[in-house]
VMD Tcl script that draws the C-alpha trace (Angstrom):
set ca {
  {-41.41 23.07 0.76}
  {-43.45 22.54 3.41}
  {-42.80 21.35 7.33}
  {-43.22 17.35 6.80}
  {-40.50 17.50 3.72}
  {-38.46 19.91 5.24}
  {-38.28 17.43 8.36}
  {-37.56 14.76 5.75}
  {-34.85 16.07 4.21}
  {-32.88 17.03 7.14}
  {-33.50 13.53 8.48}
  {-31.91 12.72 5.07}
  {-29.20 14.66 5.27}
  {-28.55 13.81 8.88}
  {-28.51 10.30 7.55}
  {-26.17 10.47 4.61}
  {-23.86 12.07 7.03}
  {-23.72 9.34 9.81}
  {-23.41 6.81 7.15}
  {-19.86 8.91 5.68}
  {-18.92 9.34 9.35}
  {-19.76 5.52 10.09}
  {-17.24 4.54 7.12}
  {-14.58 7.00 7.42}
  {-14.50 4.87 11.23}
  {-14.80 1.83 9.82}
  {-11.86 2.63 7.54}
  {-9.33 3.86 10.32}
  {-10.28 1.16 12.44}
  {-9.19 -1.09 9.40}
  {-6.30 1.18 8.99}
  {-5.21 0.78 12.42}
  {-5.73 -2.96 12.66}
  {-3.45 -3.32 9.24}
  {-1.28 -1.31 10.59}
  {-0.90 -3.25 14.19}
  {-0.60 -6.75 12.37}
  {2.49 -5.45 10.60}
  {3.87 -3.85 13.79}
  {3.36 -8.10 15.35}
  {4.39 -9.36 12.12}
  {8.01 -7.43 12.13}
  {8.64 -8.08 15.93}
  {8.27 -11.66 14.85}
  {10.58 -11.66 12.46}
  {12.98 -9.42 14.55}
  {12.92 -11.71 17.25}
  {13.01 -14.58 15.39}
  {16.46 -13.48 14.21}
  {17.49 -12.92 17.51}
  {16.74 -16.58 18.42}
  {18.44 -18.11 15.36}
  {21.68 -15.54 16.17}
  {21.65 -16.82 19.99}
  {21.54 -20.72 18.61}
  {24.41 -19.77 16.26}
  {26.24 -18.23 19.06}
  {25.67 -21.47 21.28}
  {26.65 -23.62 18.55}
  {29.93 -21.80 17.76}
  {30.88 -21.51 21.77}
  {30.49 -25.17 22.17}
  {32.06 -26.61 19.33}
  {28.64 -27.75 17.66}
  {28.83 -25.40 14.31}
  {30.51 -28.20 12.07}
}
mol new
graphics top color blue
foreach p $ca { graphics top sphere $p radius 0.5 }
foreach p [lrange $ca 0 end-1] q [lrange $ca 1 end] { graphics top cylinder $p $q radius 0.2 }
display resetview
């Protein structure tokens, strides 16, 4: 093997290994952002129980349940 392919295949190698290190980012930044949208998504729901719980509580102390 001489100098010139040598050169080439570490510039191949080098490569192939930013391009695995380029999606293994891509894929925890996916990761992460799935996992942040649930995180929203069940506050949402949590707090939109609160609010229905606080209207049920108005309701009841002012008569307005029936």
């Amino acid at each position: 093997m001489n100098n010139n392919q040598n050169i080439e295949y570490q510039a191949g190698e080098a490569k192939a290994k930013a391009e695995e290190k380029g999606s293994q980012m891509k894929e925890q930044a996916s990761n992460a952002a799935q996992s942040a949208q649930d995180s929203i998504q069940q506050a949402g729901q949590q707090m939109k129980e609160k609010a229905q719980d606080a209207t049920e509580a108005v309701k009841n102390a002012t008569g307005t349940n029936k």
